[in-house]
C-alpha positions as a LaTeX table, in Angstrom:
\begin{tabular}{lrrr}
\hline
Residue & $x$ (\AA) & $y$ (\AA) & $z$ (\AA) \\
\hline
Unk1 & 105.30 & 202.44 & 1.20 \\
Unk2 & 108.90 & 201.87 & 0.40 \\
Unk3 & 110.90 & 199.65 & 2.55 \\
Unk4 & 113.28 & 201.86 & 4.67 \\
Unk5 & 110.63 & 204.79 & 5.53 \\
Unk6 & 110.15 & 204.47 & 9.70 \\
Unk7 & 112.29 & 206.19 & 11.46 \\
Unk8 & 112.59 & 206.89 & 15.02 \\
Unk9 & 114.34 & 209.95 & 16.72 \\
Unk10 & 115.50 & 210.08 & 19.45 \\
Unk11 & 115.61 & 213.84 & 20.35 \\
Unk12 & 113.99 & 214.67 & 17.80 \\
Unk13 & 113.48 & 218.37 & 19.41 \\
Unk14 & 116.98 & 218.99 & 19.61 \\
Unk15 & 119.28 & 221.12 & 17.50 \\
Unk16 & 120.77 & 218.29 & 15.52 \\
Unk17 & 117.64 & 215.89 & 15.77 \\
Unk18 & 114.96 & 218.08 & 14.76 \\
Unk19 & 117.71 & 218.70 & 11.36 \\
Unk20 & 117.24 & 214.39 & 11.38 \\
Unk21 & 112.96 & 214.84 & 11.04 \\
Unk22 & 113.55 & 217.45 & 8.58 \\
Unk23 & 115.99 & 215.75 & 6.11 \\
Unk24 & 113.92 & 212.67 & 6.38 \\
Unk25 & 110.56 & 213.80 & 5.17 \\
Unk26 & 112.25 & 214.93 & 2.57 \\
Unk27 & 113.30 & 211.69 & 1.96 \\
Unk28 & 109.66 & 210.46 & 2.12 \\
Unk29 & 110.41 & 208.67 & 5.62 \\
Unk30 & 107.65 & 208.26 & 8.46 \\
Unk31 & 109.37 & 210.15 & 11.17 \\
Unk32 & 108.64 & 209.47 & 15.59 \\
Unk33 & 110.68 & 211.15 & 17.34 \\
Unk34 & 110.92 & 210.59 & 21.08 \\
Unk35 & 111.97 & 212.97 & 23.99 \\
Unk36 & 111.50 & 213.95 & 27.97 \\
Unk37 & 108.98 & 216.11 & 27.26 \\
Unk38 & 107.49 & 215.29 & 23.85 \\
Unk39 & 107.20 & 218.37 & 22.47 \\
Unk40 & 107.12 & 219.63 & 19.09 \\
Unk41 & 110.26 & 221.09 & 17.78 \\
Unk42 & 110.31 & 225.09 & 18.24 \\
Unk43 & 112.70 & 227.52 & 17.00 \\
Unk44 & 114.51 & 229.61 & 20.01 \\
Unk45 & 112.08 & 232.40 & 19.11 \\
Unk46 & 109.29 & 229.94 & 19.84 \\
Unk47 & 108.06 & 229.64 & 15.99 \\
Unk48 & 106.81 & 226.49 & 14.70 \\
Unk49 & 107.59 & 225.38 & 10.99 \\
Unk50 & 105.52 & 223.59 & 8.84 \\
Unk51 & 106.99 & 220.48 & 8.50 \\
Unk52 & 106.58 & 219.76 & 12.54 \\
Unk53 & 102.66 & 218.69 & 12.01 \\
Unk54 & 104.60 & 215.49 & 9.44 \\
Unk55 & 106.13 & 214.04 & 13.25 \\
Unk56 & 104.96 & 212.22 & 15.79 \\
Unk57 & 105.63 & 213.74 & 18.69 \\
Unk58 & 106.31 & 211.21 & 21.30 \\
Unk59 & 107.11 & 211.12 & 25.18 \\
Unk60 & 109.92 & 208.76 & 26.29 \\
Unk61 & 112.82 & 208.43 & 28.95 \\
Unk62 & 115.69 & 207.26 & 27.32 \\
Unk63 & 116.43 & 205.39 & 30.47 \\
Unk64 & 113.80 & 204.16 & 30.79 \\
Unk65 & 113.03 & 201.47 & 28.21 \\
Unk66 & 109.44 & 200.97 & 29.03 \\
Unk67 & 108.49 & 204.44 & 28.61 \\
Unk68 & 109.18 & 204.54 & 24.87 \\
Unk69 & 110.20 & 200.55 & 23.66 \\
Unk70 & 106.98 & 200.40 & 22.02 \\
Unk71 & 107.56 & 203.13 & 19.45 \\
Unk72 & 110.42 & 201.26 & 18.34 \\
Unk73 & 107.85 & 198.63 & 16.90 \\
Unk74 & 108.39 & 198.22 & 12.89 \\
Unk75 & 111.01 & 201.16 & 12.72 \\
Unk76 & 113.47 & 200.30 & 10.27 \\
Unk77 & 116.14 & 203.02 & 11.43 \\
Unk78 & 116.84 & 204.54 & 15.07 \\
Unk79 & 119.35 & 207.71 & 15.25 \\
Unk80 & 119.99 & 208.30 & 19.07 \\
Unk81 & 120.98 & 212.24 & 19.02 \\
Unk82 & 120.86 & 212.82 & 23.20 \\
Unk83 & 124.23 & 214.42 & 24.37 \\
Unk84 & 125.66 & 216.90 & 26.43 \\
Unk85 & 129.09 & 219.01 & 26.33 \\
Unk86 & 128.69 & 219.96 & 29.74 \\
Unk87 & 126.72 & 218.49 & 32.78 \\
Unk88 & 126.31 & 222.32 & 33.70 \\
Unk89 & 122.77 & 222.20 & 31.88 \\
Unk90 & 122.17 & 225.91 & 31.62 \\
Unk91 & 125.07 & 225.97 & 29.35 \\
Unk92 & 122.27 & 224.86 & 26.52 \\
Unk93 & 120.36 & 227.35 & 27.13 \\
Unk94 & 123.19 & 229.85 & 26.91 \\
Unk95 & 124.03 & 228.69 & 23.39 \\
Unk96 & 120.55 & 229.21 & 22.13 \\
Unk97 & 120.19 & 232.69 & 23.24 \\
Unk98 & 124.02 & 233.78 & 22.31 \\
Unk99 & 124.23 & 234.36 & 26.12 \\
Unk100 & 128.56 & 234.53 & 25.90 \\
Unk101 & 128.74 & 235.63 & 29.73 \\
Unk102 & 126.20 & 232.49 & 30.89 \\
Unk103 & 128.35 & 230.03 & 28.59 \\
Unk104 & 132.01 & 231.11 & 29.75 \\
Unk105 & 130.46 & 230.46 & 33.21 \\
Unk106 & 129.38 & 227.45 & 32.56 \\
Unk107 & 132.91 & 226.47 & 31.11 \\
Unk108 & 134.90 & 227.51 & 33.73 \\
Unk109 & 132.64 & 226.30 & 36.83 \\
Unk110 & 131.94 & 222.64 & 35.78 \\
Unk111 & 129.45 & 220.59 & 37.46 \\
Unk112 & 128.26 & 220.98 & 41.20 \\
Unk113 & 129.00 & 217.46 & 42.96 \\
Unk114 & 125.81 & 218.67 & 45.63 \\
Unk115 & 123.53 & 218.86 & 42.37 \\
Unk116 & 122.50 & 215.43 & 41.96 \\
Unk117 & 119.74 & 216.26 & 39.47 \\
Unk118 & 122.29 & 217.67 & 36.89 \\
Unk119 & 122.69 & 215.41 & 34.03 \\
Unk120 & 126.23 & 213.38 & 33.63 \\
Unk121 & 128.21 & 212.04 & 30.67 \\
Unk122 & 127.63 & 208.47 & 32.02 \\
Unk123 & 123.64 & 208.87 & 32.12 \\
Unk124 & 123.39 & 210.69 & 28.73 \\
Unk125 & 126.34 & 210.43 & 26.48 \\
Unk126 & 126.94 & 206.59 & 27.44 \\
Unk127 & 123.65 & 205.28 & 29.12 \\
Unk128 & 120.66 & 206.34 & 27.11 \\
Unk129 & 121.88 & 205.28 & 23.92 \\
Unk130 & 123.35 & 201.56 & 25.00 \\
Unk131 & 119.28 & 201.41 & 26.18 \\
Unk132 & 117.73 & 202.70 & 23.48 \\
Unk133 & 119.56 & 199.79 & 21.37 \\
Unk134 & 118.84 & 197.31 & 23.61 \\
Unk135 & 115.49 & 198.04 & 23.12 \\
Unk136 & 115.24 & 198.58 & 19.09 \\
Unk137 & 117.10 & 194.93 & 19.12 \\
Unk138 & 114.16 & 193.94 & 21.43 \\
Unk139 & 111.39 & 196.00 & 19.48 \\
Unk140 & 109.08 & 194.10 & 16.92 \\
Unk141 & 110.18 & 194.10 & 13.26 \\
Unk142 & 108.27 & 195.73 & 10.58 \\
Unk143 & 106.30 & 193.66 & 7.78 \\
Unk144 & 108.76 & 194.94 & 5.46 \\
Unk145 & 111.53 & 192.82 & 6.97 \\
Unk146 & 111.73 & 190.42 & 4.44 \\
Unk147 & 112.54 & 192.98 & 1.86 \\
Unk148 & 114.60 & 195.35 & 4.05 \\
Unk149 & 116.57 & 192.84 & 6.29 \\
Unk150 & 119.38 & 195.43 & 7.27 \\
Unk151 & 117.99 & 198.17 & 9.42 \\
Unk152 & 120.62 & 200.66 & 11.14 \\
Unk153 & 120.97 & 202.37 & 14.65 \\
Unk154 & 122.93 & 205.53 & 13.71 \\
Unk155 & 124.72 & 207.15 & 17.16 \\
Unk156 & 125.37 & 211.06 & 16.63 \\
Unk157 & 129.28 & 210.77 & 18.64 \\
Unk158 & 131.71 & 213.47 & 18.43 \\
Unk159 & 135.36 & 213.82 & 17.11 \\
Unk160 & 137.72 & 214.44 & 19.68 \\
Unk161 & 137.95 & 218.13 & 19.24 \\
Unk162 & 136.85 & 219.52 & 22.33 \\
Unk163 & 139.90 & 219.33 & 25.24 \\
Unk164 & 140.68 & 220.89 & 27.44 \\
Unk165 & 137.80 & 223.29 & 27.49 \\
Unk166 & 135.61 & 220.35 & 28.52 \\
Unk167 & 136.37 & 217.62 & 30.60 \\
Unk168 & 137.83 & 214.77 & 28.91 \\
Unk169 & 134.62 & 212.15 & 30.07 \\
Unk170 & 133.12 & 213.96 & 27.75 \\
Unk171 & 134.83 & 211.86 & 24.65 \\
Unk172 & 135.58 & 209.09 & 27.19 \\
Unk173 & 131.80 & 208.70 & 27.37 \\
Unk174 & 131.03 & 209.17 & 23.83 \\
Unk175 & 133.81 & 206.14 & 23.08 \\
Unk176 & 132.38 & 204.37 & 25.36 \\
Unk177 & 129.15 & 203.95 & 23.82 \\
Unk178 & 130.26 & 203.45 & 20.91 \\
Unk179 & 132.27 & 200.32 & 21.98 \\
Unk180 & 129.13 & 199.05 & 23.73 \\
Unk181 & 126.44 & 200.14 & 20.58 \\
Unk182 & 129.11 & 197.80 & 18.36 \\
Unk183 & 129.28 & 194.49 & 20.92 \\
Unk184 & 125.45 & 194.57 & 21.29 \\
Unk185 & 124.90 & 194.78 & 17.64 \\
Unk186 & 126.84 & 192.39 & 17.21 \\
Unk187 & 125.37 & 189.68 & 19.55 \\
Unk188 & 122.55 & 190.35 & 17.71 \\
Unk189 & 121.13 & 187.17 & 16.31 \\
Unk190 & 117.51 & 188.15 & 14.78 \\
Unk191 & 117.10 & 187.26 & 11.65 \\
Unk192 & 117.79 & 190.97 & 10.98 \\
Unk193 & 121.14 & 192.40 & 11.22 \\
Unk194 & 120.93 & 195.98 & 12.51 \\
Unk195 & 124.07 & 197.82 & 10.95 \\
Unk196 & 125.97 & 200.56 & 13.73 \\
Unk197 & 126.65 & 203.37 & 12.17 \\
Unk198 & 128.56 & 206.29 & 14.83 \\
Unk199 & 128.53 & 209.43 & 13.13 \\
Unk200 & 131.83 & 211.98 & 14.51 \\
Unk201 & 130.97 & 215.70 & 13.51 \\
Unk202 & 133.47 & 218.24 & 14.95 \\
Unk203 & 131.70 & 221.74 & 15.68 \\
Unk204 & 128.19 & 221.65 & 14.50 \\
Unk205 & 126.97 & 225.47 & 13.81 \\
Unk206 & 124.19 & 227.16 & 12.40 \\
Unk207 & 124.37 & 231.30 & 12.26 \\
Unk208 & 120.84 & 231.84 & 13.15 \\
Unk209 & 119.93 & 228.52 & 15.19 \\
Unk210 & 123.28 & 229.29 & 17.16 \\
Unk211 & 124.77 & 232.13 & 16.60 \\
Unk212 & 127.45 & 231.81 & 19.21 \\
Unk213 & 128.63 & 228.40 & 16.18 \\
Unk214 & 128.81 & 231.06 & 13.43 \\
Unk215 & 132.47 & 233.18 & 14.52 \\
Unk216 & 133.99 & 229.64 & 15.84 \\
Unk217 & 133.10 & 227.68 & 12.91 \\
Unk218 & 134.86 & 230.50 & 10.37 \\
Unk219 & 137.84 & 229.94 & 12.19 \\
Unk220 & 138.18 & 226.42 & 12.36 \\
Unk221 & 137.32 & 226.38 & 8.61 \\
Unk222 & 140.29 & 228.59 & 7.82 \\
Unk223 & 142.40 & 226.61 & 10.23 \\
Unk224 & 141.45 & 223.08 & 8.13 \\
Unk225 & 141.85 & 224.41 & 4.71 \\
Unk226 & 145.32 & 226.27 & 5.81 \\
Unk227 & 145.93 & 222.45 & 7.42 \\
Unk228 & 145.24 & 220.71 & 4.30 \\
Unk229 & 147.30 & 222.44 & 2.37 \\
Unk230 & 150.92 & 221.75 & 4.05 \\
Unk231 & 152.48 & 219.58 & 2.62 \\
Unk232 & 152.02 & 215.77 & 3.03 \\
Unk233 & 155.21 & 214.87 & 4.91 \\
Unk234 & 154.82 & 217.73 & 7.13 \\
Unk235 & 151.29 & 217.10 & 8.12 \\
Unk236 & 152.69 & 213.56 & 8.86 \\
Unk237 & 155.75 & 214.61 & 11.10 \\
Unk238 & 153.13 & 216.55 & 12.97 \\
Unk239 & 150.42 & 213.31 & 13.43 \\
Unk240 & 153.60 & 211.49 & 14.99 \\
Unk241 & 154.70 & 214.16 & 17.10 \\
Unk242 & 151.58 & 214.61 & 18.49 \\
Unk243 & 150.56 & 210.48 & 18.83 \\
Unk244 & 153.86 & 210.42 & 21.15 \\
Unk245 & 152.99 & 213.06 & 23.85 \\
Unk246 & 151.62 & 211.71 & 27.16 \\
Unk247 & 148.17 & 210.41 & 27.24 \\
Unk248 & 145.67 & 212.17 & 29.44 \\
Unk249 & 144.65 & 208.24 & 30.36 \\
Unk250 & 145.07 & 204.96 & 29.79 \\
Unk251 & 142.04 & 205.18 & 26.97 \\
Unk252 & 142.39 & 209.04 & 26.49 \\
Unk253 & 145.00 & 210.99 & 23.68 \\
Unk254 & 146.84 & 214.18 & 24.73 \\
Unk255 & 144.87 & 216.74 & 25.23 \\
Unk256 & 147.02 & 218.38 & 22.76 \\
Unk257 & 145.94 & 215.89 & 19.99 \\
Unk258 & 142.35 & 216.87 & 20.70 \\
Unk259 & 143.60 & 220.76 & 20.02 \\
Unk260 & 144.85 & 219.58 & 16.99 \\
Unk261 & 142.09 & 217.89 & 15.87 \\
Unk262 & 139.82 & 221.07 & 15.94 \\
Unk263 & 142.14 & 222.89 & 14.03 \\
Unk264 & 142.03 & 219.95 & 11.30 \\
Unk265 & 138.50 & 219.47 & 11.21 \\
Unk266 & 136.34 & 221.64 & 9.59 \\
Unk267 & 132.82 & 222.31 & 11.04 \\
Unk268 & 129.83 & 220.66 & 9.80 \\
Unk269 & 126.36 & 222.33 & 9.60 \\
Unk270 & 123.54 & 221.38 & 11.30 \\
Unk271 & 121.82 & 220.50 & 8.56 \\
Unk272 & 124.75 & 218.59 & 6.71 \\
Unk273 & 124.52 & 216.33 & 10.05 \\
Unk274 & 121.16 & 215.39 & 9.25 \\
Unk275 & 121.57 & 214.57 & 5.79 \\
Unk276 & 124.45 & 212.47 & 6.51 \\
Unk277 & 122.32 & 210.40 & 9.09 \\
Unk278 & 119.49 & 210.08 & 7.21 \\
Unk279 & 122.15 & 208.48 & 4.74 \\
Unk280 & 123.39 & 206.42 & 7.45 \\
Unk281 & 119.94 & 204.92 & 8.24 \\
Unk282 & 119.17 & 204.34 & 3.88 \\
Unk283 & 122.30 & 203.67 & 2.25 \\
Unk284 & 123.12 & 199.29 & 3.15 \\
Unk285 & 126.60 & 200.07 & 2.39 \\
Unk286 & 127.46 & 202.80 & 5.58 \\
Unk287 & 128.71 & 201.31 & 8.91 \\
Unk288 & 130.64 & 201.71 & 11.54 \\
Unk289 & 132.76 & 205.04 & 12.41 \\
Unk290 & 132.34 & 208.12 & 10.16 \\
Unk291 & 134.74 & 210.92 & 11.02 \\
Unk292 & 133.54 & 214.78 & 9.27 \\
Unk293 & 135.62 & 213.83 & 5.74 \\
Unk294 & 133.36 & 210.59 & 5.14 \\
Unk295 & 130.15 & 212.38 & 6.68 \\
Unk296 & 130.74 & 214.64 & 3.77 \\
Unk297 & 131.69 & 212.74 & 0.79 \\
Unk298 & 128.46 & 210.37 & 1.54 \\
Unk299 & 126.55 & 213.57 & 1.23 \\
Unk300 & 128.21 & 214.39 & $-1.80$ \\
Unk301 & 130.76 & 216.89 & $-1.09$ \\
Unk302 & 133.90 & 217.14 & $-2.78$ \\
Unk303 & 137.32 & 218.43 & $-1.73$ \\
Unk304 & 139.10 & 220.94 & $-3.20$ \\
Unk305 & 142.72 & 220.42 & $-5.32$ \\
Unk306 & 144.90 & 220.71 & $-2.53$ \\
Unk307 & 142.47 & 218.05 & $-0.20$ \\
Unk308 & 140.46 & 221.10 & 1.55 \\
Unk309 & 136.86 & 221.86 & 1.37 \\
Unk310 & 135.78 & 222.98 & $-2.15$ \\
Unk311 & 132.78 & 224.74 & $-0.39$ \\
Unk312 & 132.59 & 227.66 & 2.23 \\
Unk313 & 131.19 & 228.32 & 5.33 \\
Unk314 & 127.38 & 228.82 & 4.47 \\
Unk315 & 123.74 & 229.05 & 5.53 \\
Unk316 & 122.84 & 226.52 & 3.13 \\
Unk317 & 120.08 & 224.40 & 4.69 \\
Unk318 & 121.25 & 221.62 & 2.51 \\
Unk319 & 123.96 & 220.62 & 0.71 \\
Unk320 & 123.20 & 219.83 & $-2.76$ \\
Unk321 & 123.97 & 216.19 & $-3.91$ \\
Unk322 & 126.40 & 215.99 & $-6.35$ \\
Unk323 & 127.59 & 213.14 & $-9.04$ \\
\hline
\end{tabular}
């Protein structure tokens, strides 16, 4: 057994957690992954692929430390995926089907202040994952320590790319974490240093997964490439334009920047996501914050001659490595 092969997911079931399992048993990893209801992954058609009997399918509340701490025993990796754009939770659901009607409602009515059992950005996007890494720091190291003394807690974030379409504690809470993932890591004084690495994909599509990604992420791949090719001292006039407008907070950019952002940044794949965390939690040298350009060159992507994307808008379950 090589020395960086448990892994824990958390979400594992998810969209972008169940592309985590799958990337790494292909990397010859031990995968857990942990979630509410501890189901196997399923495709929105209800199918099952093969490679779900290779995971352990485990129960947990990520709030909850002593409902899942114990899993955490002799992992060598964590990758806390749990996250929500909207507290609306039916807007999920809308996604997966393609339901555009259910998902525009669920955009413009925001969260009912009556409906106390709706999830927030404080419980999921902030919460869970500050006690998930309290308890990996907490969790019993593997016998492999001594060979593999830097194990990783990889945080799926989000670039700022998003406003004003959702509310702004949406990145606020994602920040927020972030901040709190990096001071408890490092307060960490086990013989073991656990690297932080917080992963910041843009639009994460897949055409058949979530086909409501596909027509979105065309566009915002055309807008990036057509981006990266002004010219240098244009694109820079722009960036300080835009870092002078009026903050939406103290803590919070211009909602305008965050408009600009998702016209700069292309969309990642679901399955480029994965491969780029399952990098995260292997590669010693990766830490700290990874916007979609650094995602994608530790994958192995290059960019094109004019610094856009050499590759297209694909179906590709993986990208292919490259020297």
């Amino acid at each position: 057994m090589t020395a960086m092969s448990r892994l824990v997911v958390v979400g594992g079931n998810g969209f972008i957690g169940s592309a985590i399992c799958r990337r790494a048993l292909a990397q010859g990893m031990q995968v857990t992954s942990v979630s509410s209801s501890g189901r196997p992954y399923q495709t929105p058609k209800g199918h099952t692929p093969a490679w779900v009997s290779r995971v352990r399918w485990e129960t947990g509340d990520a709030l909850k430390p002593e409902t899942f701490a114990h899993h955490l025993d002799g992992a060598q990796s964590v990758v806390h995926t749990l996250g929500i754009l909207l507290e609306d939770a039916k807007y999920k659901h809308a996604v997966r089907t393609g339901d555009v009607p259910a998902l525009l409602g669920a955009l413009l009515a925001g969260r009912n202040p009556l409906d106390t059992d709706s999830p927030t950005y404080e419980a999921v996007n902030r919460d869970s994952a500050l006690r998930v890494c309290e308890a990996f720091l907490a969790s019993a190291p593997s016998a492999e320590s001594d060979s593999a003394p830097r194990r990783a807690f990889v945080f799926i974030s989000a670039a700022d790319v998003f406003r004003p379409w959702v509310p702004a504690r949406y990145i606020e809470t994602k920040r927020t974490a972030e901040a709190g993932l990096a001071t408890l890591l490092a307060a960490n004084t086990s013989p073991a240093r656990i690297r932080g690495v917080y992963l910041r994909p843009g639009l994460v599509y897949h055409a058949h997964l979530r086909p409501l990604t596909t027509p979105a992420a065309a566009l915002f791949d055309a807008s990036a490439s057509l981006a990266a090719r002004l010219p240098g001292p244009i694109r820079d006039s722009l960036r300080r334009a835009i870092a002078h407008l009026p903050r939406a907070s103290e803590a919070t950019p211009s909602p305008i920047e965050s408009v600009a952002n998702m016209l700069t940044t292309p969309p990642m794949h679901v399955d480029h996501v994965g491969a780029a965390a399952v990098k995260a939690c292997l590669d010693a040298e990766m830490e700290g914050v990874l916007g979609v350009r650094q995602m994608r060159e530790a994958i192995g992507w290059r960019d094109g001659p004019n610094g856009g994307d050499s590759e297209q808008i694909s179906s590709s379950p993986f990208v292919q490595e490259r020297v």
